[in-house]
N, C-alpha and C positions, 0 to 999 in steps of 0.2 A: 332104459338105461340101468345099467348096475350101481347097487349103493355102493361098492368098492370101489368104483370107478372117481380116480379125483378130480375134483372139480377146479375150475382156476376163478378163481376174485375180481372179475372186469371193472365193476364199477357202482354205485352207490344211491339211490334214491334220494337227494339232499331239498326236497321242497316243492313247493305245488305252481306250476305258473301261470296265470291266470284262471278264470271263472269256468274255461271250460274240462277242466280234467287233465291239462295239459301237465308233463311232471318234468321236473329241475333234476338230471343226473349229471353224476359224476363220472368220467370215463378215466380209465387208466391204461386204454389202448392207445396204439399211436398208427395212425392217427387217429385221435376220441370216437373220430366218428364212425370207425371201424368194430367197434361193439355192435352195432349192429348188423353184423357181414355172420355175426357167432350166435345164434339159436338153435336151439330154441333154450331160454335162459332161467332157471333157476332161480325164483327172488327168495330168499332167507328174511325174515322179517327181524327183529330185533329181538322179539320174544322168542326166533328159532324155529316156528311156525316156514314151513316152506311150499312152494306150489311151483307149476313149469306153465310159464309162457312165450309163446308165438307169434310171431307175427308183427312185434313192437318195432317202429318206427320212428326218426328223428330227424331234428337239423340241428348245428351249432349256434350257438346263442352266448355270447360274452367266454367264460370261463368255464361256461356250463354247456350241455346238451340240452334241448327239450325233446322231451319223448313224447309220445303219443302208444297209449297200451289198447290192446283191442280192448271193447266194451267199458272203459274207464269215461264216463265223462263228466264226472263232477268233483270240485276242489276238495269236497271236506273224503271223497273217498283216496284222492292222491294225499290229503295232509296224515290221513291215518296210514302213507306206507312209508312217512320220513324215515328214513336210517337202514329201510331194505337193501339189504346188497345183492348184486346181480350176478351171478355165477352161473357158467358154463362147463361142459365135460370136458375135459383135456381132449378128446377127441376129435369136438366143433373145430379144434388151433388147425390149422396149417402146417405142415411141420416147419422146424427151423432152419434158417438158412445155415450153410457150412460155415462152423465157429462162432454160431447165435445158441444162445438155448433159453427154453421156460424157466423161469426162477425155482416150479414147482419140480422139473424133472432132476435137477440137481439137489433138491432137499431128501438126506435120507445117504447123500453117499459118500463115504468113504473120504477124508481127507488124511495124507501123508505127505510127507515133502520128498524132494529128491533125492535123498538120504537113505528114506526108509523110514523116518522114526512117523509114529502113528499118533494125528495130533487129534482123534475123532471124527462125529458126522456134522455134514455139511446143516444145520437146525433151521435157517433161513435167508435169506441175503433183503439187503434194502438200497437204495440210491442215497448218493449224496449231495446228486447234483453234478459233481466231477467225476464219480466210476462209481459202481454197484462193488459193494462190500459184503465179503462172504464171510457170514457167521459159523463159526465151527465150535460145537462142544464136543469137550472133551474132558481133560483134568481139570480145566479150566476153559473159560470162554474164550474166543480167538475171533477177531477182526483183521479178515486179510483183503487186500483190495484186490476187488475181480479185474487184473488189467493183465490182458495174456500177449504176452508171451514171459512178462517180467516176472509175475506171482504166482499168475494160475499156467502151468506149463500142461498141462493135459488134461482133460475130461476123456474119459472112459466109461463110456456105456454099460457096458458088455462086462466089464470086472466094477462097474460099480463104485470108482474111485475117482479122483481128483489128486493131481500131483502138484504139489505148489513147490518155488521155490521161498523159503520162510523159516528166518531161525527157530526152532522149537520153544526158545524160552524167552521170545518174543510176545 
């Protein structure tokens, strides 16, 4: 794999579950338990320390997944990887269904409205529960709500841009 190659943020290391090795993660696929359809995965440790594993396994458990990692099978080495997160190549993704996209492929482009006026880049988007809100800087910071057809009237690939309808001085 290329280090330029971006990686996307699955999901989270959160705890050891029980005596044999077995580990408490977090998933932020839908469905959770589709993290593991995406390897081989990337774990980043806390201190930024990173390594690639294969092969990792699970079922749903409450809130949580429990994994199962090759060659892991003792608590105190799953307690030492609390707060790991699990990252894959943008590549492992599937591509997106028509008028889906990765959060990560729209960071980086271009936001203007249907005006013309140029309000900055798109820095990150988050959920709020009711719509995914796109963060744009610019002159200043801008929260526009990802809901298309009303805000975000076009993603563009190819030029790079995002067309919102959205007063500028808003």
């Amino acid at each position: 794999m290329k280090d330029t190659e971006r990686r996307i943020l699955l999901g989270r290391i959160v705890g050891a579950f029980g005596v044999r090795g077995e580990i408490k993660l977090e998933s932020w696929t839908e469905p959770r338990t589709a993290i593991f359809n995406y390897q081989p995965w990337i774990l980043r440790t806390p201190a930024g320390q990173e390594s690639t594993l294969k092969g990792a396994r699970g079922r749903q458990s409450g809130k949580h997944l429990v994994a199962v990692f090759p060659d892991v099978t003792d608590r105190d080495v799953v307690e030492a990887m609390y707060g790991t997160e699990v990252y894959v190549a943008r590549s492992a993704l599937p591509p997106p269904k028509a008028d889906e996209y990765y959060w990560v492929d729209l960071e980086g482009l271009q936001v203007s409205t249907v005006e013309g006026v140029e309000l900055g880049r798109v820095s990150h988007l988050f959920s709020t529960g009711a719509n995914d809100v796109l963060v744009v800087q610019g002159d200043r910071e801008r929260m526009i709500p990802f809901v298309q057809p009303d805000f975000v009237v076009s993603v563009d690939f190819e030029a790079n841009r995002v067309i919102v309808d959205w007063d500028p001085e808003f």
